[in-house]
PDBQT receptor file of N, H, CA, C and O in Angstrom, charges set to zero:
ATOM      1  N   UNK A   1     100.280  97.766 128.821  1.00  0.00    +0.000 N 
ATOM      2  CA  UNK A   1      99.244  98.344 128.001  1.00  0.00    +0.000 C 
ATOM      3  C   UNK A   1      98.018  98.685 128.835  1.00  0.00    +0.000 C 
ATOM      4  O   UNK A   1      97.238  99.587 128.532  1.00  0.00    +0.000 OA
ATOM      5  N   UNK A   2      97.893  97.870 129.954  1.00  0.00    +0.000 N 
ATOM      6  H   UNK A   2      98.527  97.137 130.200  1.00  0.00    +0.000 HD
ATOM      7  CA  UNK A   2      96.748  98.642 131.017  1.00  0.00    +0.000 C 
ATOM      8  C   UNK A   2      96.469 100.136 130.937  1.00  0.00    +0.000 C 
ATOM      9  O   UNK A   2      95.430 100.569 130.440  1.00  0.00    +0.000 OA
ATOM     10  N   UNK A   3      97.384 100.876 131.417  1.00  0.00    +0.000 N 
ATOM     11  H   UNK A   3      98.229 100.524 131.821  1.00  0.00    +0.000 HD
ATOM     12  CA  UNK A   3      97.964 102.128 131.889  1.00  0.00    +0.000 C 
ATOM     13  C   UNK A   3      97.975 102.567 130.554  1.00  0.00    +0.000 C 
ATOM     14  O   UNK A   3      98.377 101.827 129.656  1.00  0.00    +0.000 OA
ATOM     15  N   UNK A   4      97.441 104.063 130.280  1.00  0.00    +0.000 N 
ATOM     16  H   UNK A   4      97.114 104.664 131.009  1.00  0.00    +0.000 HD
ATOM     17  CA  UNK A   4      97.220 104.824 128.655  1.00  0.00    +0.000 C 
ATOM     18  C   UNK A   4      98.564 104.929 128.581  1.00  0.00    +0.000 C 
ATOM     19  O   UNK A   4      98.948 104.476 127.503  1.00  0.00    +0.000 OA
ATOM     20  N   UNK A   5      99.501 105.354 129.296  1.00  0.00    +0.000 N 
ATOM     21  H   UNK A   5      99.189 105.722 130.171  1.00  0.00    +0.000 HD
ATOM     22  CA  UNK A   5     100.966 105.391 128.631  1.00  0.00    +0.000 C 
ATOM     23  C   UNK A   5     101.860 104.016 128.643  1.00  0.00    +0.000 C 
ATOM     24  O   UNK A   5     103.026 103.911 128.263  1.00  0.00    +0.000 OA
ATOM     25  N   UNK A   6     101.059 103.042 129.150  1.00  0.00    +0.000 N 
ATOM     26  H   UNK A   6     100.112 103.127 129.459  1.00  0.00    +0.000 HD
ATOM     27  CA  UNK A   6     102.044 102.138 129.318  1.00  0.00    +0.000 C 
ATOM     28  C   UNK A   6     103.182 101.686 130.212  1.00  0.00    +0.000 C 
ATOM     29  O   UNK A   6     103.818 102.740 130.216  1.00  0.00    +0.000 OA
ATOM     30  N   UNK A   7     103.754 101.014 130.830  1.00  0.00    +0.000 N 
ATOM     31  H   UNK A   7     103.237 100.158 130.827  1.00  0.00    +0.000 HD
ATOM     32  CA  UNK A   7     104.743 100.979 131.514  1.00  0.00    +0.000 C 
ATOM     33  C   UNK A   7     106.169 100.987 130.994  1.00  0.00    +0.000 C 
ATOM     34  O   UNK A   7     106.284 100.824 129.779  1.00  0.00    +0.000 OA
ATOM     35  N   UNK A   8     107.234 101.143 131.684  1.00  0.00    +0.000 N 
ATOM     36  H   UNK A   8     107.140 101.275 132.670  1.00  0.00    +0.000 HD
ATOM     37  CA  UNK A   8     108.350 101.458 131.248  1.00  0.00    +0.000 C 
ATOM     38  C   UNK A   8     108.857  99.923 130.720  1.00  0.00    +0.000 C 
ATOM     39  O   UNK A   8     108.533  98.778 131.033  1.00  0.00    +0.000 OA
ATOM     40  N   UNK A   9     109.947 100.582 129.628  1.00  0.00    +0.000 N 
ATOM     41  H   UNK A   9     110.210 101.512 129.373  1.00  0.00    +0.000 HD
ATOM     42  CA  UNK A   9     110.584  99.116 128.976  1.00  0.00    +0.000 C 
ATOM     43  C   UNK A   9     112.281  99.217 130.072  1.00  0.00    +0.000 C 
ATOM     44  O   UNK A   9     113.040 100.172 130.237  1.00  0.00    +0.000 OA
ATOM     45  N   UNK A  10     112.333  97.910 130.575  1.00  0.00    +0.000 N 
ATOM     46  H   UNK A  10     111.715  97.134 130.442  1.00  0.00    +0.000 HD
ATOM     47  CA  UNK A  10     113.272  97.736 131.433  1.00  0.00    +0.000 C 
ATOM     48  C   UNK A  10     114.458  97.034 130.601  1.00  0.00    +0.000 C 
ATOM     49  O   UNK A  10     114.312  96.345 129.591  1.00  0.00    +0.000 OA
ATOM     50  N   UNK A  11     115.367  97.280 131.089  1.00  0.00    +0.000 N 
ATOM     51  H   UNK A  11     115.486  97.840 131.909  1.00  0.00    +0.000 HD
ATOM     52  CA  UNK A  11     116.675  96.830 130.384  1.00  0.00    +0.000 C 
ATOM     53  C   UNK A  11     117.754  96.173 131.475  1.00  0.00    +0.000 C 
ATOM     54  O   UNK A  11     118.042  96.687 132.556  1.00  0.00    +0.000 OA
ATOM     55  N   UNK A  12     118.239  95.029 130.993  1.00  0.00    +0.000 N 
ATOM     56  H   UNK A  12     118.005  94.612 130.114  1.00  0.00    +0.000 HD
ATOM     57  CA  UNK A  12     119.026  94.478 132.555  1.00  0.00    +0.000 C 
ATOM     58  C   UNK A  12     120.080  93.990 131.527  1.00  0.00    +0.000 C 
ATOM     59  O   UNK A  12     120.058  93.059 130.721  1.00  0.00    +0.000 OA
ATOM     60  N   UNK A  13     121.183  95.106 131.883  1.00  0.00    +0.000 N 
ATOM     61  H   UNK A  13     121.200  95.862 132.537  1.00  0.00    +0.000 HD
ATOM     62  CA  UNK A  13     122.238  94.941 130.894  1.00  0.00    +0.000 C 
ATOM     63  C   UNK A  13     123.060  93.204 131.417  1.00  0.00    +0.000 C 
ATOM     64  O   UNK A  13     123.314  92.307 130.612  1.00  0.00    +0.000 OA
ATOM     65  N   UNK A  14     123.273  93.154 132.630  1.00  0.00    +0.000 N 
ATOM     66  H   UNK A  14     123.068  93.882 133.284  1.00  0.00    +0.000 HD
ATOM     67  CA  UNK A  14     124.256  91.745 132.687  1.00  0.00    +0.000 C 
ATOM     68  C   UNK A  14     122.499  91.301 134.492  1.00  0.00    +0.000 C 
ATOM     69  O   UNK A  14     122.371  91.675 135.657  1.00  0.00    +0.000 OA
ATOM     70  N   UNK A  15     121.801  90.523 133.678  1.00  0.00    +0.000 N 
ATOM     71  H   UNK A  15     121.905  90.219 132.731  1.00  0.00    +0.000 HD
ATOM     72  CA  UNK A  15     121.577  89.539 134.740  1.00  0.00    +0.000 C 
ATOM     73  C   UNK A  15     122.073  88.665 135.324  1.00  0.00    +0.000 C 
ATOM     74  O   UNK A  15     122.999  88.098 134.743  1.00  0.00    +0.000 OA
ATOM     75  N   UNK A  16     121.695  88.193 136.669  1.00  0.00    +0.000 N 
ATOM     76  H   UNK A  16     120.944  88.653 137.141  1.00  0.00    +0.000 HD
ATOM     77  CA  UNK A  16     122.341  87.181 137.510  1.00  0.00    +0.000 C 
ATOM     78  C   UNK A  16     121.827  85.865 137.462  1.00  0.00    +0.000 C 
ATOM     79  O   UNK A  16     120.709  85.581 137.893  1.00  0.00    +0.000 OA
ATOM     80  N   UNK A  17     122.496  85.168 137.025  1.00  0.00    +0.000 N 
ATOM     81  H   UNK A  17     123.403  85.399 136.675  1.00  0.00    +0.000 HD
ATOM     82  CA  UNK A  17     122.608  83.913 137.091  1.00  0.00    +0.000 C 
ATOM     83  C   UNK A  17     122.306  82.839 138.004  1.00  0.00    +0.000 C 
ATOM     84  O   UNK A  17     122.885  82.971 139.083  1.00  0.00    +0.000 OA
ATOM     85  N   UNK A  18     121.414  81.586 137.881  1.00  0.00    +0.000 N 
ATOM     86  H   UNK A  18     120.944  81.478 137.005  1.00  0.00    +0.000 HD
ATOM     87  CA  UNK A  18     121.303  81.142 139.400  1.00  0.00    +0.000 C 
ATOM     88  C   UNK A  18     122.909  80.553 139.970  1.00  0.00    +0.000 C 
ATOM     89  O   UNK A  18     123.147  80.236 141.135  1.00  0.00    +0.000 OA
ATOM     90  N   UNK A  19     123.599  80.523 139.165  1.00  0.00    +0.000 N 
ATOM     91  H   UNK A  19     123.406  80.780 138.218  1.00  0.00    +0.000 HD
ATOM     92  CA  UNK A  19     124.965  80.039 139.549  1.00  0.00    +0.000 C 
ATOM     93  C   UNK A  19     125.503  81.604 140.004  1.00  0.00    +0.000 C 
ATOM     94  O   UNK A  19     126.698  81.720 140.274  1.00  0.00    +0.000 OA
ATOM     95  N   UNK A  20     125.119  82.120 140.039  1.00  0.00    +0.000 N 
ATOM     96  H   UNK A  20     124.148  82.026 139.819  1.00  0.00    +0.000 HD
ATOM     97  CA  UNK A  20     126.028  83.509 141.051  1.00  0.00    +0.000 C 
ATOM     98  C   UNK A  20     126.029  84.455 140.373  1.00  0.00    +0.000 C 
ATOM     99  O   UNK A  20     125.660  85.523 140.861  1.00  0.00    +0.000 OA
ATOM    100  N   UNK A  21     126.594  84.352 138.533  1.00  0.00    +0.000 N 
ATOM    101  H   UNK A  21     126.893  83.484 138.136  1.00  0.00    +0.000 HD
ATOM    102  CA  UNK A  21     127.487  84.865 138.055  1.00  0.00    +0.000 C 
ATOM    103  C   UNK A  21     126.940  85.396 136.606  1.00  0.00    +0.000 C 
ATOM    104  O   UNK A  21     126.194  84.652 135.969  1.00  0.00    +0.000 OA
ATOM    105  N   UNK A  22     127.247  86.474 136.162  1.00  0.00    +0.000 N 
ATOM    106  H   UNK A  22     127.853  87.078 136.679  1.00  0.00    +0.000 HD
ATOM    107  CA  UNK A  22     126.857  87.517 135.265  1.00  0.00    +0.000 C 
ATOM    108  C   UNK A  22     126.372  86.736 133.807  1.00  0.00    +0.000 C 
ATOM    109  O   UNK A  22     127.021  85.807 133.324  1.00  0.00    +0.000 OA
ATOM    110  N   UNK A  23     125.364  87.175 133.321  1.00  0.00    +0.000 N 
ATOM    111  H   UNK A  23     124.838  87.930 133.713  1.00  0.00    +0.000 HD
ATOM    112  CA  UNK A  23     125.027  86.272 131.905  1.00  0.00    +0.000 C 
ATOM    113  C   UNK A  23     125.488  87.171 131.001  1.00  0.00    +0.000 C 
ATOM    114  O   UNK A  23     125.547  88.399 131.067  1.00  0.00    +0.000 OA
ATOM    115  N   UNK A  24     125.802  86.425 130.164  1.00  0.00    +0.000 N 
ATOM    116  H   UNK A  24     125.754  85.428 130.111  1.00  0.00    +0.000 HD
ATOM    117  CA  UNK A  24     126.120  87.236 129.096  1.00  0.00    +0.000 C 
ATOM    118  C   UNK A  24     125.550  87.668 128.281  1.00  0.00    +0.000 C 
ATOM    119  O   UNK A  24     126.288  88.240 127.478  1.00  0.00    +0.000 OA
ATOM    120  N   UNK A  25     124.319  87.708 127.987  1.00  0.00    +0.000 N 
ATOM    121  H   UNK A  25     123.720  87.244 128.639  1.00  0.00    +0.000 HD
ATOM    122  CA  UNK A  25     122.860  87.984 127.054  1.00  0.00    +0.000 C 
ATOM    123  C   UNK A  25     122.545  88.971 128.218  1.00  0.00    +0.000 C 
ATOM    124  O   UNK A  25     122.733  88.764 129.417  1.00  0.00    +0.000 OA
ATOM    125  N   UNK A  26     121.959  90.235 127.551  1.00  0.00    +0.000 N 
ATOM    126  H   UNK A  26     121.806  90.403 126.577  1.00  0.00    +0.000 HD
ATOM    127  CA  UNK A  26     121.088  91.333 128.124  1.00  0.00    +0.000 C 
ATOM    128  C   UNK A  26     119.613  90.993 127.911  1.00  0.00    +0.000 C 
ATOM    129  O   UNK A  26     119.188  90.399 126.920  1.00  0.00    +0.000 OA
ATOM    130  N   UNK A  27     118.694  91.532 129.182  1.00  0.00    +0.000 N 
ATOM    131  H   UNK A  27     119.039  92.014 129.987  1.00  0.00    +0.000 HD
ATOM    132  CA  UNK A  27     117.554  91.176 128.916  1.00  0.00    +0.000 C 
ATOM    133  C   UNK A  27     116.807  92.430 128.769  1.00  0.00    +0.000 C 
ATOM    134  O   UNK A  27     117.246  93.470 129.262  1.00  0.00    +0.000 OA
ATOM    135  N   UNK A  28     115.676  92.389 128.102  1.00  0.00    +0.000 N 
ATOM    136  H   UNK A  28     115.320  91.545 127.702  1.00  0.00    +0.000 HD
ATOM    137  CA  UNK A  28     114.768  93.590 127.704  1.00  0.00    +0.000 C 
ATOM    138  C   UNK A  28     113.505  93.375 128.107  1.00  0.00    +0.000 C 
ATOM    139  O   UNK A  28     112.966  92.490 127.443  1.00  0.00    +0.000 OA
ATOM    140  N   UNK A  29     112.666  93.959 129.142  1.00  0.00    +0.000 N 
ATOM    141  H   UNK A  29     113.104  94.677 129.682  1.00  0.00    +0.000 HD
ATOM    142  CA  UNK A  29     111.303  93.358 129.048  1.00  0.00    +0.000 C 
ATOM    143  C   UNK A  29     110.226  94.815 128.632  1.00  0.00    +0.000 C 
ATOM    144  O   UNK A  29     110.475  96.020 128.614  1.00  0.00    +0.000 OA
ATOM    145  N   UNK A  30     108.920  93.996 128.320  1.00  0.00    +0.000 N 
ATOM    146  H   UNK A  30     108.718  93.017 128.335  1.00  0.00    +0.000 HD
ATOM    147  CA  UNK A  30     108.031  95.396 128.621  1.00  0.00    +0.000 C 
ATOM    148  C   UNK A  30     108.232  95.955 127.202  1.00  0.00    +0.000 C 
ATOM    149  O   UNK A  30     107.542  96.963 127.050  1.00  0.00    +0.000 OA
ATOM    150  N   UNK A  31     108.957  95.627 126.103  1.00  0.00    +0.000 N 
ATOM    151  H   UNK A  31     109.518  94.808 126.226  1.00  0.00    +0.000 HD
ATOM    152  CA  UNK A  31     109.646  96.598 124.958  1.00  0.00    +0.000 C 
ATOM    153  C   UNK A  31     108.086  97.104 124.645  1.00  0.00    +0.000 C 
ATOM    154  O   UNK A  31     107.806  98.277 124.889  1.00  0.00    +0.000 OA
ATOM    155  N   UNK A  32     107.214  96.329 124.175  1.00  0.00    +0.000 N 
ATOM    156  H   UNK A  32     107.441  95.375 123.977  1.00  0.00    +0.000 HD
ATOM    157  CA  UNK A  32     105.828  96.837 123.443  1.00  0.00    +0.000 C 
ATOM    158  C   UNK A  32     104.799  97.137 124.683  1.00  0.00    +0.000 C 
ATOM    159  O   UNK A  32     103.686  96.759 124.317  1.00  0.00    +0.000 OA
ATOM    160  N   UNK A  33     104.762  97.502 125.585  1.00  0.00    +0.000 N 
ATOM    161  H   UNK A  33     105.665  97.810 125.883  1.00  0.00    +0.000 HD
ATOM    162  CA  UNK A  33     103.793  97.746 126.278  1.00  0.00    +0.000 C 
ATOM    163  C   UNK A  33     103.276  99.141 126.367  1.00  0.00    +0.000 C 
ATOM    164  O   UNK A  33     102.862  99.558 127.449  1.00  0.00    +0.000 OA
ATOM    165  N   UNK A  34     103.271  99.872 125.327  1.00  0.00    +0.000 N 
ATOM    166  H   UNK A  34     103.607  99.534 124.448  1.00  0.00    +0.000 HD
ATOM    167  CA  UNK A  34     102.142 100.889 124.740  1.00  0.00    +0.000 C 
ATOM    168  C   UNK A  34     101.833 100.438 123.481  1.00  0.00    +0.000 C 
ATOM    169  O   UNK A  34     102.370  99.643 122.710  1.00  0.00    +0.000 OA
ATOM    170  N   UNK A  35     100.694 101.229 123.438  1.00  0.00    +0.000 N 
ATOM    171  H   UNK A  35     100.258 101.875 124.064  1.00  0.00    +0.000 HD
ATOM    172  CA  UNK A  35     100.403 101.210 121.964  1.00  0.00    +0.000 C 
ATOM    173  C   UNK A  35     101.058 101.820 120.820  1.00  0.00    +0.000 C 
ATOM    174  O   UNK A  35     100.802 101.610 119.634  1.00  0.00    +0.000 OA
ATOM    175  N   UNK A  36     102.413 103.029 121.579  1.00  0.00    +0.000 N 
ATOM    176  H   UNK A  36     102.621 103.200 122.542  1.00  0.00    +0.000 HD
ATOM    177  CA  UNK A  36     102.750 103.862 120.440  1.00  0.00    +0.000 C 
ATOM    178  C   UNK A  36     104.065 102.649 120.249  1.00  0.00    +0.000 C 
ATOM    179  O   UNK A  36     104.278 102.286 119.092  1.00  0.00    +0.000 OA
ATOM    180  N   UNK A  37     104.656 102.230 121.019  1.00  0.00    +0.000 N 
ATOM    181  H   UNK A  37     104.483 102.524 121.959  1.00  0.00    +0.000 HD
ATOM    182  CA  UNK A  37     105.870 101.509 121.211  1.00  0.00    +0.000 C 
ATOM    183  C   UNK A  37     105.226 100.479 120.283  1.00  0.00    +0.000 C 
ATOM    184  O   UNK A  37     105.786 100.057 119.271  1.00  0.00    +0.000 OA
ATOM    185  N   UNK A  38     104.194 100.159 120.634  1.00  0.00    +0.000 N 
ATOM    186  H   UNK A  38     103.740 100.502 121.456  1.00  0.00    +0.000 HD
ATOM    187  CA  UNK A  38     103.588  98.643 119.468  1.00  0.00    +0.000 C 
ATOM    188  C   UNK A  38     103.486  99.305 118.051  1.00  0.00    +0.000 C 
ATOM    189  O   UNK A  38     103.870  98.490 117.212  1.00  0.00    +0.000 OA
ATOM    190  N   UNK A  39     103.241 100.072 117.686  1.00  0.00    +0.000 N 
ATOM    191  H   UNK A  39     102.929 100.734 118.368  1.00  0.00    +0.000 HD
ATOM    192  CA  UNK A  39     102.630 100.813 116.363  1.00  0.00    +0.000 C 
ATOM    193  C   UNK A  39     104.799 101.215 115.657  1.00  0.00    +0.000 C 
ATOM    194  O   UNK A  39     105.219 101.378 114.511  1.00  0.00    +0.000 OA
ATOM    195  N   UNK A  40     105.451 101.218 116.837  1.00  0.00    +0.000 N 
ATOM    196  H   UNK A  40     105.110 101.085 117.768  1.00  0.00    +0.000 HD
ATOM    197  CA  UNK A  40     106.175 101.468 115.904  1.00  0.00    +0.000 C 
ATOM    198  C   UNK A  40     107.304 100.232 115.556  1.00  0.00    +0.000 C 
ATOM    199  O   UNK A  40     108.190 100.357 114.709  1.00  0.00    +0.000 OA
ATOM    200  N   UNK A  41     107.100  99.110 116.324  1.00  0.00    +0.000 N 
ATOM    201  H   UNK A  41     106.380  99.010 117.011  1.00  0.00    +0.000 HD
ATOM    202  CA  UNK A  41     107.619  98.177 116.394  1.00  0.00    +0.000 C 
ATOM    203  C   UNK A  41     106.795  97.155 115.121  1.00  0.00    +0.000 C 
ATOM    204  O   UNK A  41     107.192  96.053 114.744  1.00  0.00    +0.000 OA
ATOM    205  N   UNK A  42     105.808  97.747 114.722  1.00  0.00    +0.000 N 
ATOM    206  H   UNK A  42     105.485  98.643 115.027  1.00  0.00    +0.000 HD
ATOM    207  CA  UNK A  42     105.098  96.850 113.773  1.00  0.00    +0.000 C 
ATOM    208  C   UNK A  42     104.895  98.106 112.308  1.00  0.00    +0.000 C 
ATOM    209  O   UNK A  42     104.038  97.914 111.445  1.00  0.00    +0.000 OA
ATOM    210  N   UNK A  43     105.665  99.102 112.285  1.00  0.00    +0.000 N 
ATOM    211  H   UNK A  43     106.361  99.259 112.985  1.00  0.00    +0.000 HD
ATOM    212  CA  UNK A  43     105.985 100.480 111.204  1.00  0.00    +0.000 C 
ATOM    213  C   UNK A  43     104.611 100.739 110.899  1.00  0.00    +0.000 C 
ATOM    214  O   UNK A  43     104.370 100.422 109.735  1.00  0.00    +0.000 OA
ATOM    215  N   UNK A  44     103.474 101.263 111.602  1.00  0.00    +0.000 N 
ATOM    216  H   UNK A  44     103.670 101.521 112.548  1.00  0.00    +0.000 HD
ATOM    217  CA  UNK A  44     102.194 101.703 111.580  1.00  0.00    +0.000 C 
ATOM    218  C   UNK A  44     101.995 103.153 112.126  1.00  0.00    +0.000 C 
ATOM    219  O   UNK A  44     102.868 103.442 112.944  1.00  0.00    +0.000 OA
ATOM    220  N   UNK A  45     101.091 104.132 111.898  1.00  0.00    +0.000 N 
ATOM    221  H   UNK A  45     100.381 103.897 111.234  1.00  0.00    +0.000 HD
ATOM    222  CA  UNK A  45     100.776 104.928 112.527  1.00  0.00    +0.000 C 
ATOM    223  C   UNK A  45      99.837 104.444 113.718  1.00  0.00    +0.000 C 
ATOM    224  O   UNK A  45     100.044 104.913 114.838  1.00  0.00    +0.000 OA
ATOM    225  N   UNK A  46      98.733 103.451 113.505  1.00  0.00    +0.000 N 
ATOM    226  H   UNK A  46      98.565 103.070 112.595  1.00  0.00    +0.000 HD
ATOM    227  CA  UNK A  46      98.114 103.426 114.644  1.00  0.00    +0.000 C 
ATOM    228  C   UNK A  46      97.615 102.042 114.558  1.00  0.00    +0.000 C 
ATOM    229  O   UNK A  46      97.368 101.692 113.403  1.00  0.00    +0.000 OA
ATOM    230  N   UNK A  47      97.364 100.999 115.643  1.00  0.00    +0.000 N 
ATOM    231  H   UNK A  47      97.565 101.283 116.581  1.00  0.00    +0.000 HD
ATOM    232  CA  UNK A  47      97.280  99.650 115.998  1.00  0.00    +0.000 C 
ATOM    233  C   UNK A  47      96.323  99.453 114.396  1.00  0.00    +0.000 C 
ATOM    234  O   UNK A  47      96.768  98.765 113.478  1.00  0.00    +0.000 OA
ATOM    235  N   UNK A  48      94.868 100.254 114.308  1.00  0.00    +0.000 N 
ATOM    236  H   UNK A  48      94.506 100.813 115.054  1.00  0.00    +0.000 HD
ATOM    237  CA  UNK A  48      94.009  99.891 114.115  1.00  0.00    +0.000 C 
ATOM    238  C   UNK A  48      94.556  99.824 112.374  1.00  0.00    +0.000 C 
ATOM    239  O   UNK A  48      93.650  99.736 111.545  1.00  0.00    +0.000 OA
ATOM    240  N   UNK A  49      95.381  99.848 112.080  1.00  0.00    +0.000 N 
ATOM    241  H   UNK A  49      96.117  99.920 112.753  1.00  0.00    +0.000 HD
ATOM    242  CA  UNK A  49      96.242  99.722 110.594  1.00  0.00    +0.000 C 
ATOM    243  C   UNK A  49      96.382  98.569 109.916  1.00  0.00    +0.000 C 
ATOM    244  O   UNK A  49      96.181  98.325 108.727  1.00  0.00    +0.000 OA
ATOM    245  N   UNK A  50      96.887  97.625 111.137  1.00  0.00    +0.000 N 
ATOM    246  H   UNK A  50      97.050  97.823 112.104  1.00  0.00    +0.000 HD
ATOM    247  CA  UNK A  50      97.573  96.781 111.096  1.00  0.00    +0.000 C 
ATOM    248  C   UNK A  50      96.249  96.026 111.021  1.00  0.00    +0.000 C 
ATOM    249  O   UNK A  50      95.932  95.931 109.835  1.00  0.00    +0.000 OA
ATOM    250  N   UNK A  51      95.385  95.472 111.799  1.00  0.00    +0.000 N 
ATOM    251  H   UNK A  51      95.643  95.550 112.762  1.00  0.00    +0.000 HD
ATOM    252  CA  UNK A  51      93.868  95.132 112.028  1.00  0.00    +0.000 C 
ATOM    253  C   UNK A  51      93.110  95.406 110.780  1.00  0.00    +0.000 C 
ATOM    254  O   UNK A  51      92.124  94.740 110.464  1.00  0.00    +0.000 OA
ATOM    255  N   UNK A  52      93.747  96.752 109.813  1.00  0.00    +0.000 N 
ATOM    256  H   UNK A  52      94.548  97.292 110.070  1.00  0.00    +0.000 HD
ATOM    257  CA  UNK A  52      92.692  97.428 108.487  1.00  0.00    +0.000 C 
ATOM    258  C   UNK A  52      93.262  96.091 107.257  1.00  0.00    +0.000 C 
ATOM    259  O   UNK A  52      92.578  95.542 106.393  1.00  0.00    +0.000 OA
ATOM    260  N   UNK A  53      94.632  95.884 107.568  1.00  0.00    +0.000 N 
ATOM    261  H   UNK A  53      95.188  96.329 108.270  1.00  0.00    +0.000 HD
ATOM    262  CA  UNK A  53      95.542  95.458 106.975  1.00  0.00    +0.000 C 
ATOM    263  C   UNK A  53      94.717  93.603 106.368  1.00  0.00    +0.000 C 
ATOM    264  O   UNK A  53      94.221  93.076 105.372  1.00  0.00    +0.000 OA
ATOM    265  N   UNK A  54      95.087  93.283 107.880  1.00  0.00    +0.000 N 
ATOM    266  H   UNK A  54      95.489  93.712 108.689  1.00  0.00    +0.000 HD
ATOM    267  CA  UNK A  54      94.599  91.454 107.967  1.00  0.00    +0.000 C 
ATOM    268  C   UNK A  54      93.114  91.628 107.337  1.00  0.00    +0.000 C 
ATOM    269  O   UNK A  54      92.765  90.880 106.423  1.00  0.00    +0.000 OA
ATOM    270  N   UNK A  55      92.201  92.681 107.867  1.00  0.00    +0.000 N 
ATOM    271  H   UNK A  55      92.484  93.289 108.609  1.00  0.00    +0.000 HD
ATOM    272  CA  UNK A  55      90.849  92.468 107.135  1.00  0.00    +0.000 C 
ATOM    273  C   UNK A  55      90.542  92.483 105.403  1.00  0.00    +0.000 C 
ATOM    274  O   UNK A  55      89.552  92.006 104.848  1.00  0.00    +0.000 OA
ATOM    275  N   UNK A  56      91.950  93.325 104.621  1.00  0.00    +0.000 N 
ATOM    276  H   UNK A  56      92.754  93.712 105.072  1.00  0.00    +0.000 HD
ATOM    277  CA  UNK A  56      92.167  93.037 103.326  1.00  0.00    +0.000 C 
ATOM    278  C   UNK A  56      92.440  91.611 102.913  1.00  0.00    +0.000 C 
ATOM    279  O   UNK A  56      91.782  90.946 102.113  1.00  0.00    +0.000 OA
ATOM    280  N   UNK A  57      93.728  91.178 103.717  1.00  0.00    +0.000 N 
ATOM    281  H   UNK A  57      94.263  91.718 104.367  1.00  0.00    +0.000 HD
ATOM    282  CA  UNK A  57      93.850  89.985 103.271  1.00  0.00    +0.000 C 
ATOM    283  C   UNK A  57      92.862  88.717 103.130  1.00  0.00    +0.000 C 
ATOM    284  O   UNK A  57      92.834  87.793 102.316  1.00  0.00    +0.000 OA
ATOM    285  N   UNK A  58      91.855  89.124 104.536  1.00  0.00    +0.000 N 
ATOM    286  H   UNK A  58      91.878  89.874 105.197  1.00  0.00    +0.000 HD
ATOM    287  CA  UNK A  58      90.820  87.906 104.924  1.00  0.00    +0.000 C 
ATOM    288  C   UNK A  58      89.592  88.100 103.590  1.00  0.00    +0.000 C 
ATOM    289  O   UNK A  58      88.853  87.141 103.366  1.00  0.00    +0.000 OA
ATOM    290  N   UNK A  59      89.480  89.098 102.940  1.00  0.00    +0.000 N 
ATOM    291  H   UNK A  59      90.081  89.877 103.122  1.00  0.00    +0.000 HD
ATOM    292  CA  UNK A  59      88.754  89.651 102.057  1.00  0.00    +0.000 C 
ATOM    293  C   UNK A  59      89.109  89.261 100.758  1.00  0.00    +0.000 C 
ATOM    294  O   UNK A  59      88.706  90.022  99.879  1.00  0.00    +0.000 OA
ATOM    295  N   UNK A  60      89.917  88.033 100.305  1.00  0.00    +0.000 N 
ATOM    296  H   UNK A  60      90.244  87.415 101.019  1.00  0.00    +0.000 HD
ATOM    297  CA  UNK A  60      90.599  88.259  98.821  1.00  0.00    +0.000 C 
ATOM    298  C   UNK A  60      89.360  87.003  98.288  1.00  0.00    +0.000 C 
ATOM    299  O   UNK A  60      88.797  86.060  98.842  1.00  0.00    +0.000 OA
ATOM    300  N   UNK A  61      89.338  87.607  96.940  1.00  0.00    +0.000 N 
ATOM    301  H   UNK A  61      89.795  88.373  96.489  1.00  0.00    +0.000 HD
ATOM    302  CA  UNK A  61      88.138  87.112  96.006  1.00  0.00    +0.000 C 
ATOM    303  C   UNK A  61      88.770  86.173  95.731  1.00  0.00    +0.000 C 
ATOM    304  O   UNK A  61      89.971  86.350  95.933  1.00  0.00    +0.000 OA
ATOM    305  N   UNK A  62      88.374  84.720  95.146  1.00  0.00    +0.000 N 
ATOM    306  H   UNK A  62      87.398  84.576  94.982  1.00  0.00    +0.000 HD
ATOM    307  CA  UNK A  62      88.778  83.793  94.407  1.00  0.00    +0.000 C 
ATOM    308  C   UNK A  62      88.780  84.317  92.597  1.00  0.00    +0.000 C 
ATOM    309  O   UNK A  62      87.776  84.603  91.944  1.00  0.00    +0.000 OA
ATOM    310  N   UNK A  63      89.536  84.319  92.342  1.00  0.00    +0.000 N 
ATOM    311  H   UNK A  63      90.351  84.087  92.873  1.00  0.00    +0.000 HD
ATOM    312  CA  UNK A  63      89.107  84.562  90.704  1.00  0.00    +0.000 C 
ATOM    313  C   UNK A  63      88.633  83.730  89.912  1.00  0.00    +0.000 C 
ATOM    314  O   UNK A  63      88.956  82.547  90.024  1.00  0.00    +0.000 OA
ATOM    315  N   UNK A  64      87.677  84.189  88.839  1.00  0.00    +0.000 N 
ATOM    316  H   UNK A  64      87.415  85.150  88.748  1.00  0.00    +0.000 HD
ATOM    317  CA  UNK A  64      86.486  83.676  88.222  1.00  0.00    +0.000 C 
ATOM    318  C   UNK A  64      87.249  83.373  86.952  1.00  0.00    +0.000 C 
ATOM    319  O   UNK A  64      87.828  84.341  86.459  1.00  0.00    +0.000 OA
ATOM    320  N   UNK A  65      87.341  82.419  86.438  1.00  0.00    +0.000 N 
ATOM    321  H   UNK A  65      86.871  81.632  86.838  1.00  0.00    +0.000 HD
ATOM    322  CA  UNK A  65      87.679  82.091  85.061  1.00  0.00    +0.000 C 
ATOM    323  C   UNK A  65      86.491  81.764  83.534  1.00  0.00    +0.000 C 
ATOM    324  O   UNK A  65      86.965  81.497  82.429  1.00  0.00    +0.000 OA
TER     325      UNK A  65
């Protein structure tokens, strides 16, 4: 997220093992490191949504009886 576009999301289909030998879990790093990659990983048009979002919730009235 430094970088305005972000850095690339890396994919390491069979990593190596400290025992030698191929894992069987793929690893993914980097997936959210833009903001557009974050915005769509969290179904937003833009970060500041999500941020509009929590400030509703932090905002709820107690109701008056």
């Amino acid at each position: 997220m430094k970088s305005p576009q972000g850095g690339p999301a890396l994919l390491f289909a069979k990593p190596t093992l400290r025992s030698g030998t191929a894992s069987r879990y793929p690893v993914a790093v980097n997936l959210f490191g833009s903001e557009r990659r974050m915005a769509l990983a969290l179904g937003v048009e833009r970060l500041d949504d999500v941020g509009d979002r929590i400030a509703q919730l932090l905002d709820l009235k107690v109701p008056t009886l």
